[in-house]
DRENPAVEX-472735 format. One record per residue (C-alpha): x, y, z. Coordinates in steps of 0.5 Angstrom, whole numbers, padded with zeros to 4 digits, always signed. Layout:
XYZ ...
//
This chain:
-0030+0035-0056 -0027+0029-0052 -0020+0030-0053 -0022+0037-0049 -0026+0034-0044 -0023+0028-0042 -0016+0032-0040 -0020+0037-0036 -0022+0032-0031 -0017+0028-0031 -0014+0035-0028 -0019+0036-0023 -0018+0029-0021 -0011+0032-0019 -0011+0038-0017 -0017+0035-0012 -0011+0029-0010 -0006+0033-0009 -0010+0039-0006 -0012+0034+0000 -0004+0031+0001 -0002+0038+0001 -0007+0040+0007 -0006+0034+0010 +0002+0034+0010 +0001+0041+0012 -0004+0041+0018 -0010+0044+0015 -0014+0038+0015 -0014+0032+0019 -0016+0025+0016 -0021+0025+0020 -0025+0030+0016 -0030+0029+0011 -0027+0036+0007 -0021+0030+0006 -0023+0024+0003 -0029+0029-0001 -0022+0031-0004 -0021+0024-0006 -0027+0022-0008 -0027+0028-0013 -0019+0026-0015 -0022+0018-0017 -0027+0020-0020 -0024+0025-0024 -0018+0021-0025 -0021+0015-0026 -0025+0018-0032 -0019+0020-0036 -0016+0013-0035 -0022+0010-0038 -0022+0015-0043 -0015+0013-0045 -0015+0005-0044 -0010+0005-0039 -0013+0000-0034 -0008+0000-0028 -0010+0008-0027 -0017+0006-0027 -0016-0001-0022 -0011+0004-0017 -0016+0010-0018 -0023+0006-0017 -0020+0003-0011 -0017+0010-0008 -0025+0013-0009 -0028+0006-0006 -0023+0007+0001 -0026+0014+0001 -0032+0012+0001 -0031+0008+0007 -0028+0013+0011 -0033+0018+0009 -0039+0013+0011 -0034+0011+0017 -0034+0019+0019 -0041+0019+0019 -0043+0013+0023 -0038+0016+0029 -0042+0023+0027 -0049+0020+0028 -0047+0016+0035 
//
């Protein structure tokens, strides 16, 4: 079932990367928009995993850094948000 699983979500993880890159390149989101680091969030988490799953530590170090920096945006976007 892993063998299934794990490929699946490393997918979504790089359909939610390079969705966010295209709409962003493209004009359609901002990178002052939560939609676009949301997509982040979801390409770390998704790569991240797969990476796990296949030991390949230097996708698991630059995927979990990529995730955190959206964080931090995401967070930075809602303290503007709330001032």
């Amino acid at each position: 079932m892993a063998d299934i699983v794990y490929p699946i979500i490393g997918w979504i993880g790089t359909i939610a990367y390079l969705l966010g890159y295209l709409l962003l390149s493209t004009n359609k989101l901002k990178s002052s928009q939560i939609s676009y680091h949301v997509l982040n969030v979801i390409g770390s988490f998704g790569l991240t995993a797969n990476a796990i799953h296949y030991m390949d530590f230097p996708n698991i170090v630059v995927n979990i850094v990529w995730g955190i920096i959206a964080c931090c945006a995401i967070l930075v976007l809602f303290r503007k948000r709330i001032n």
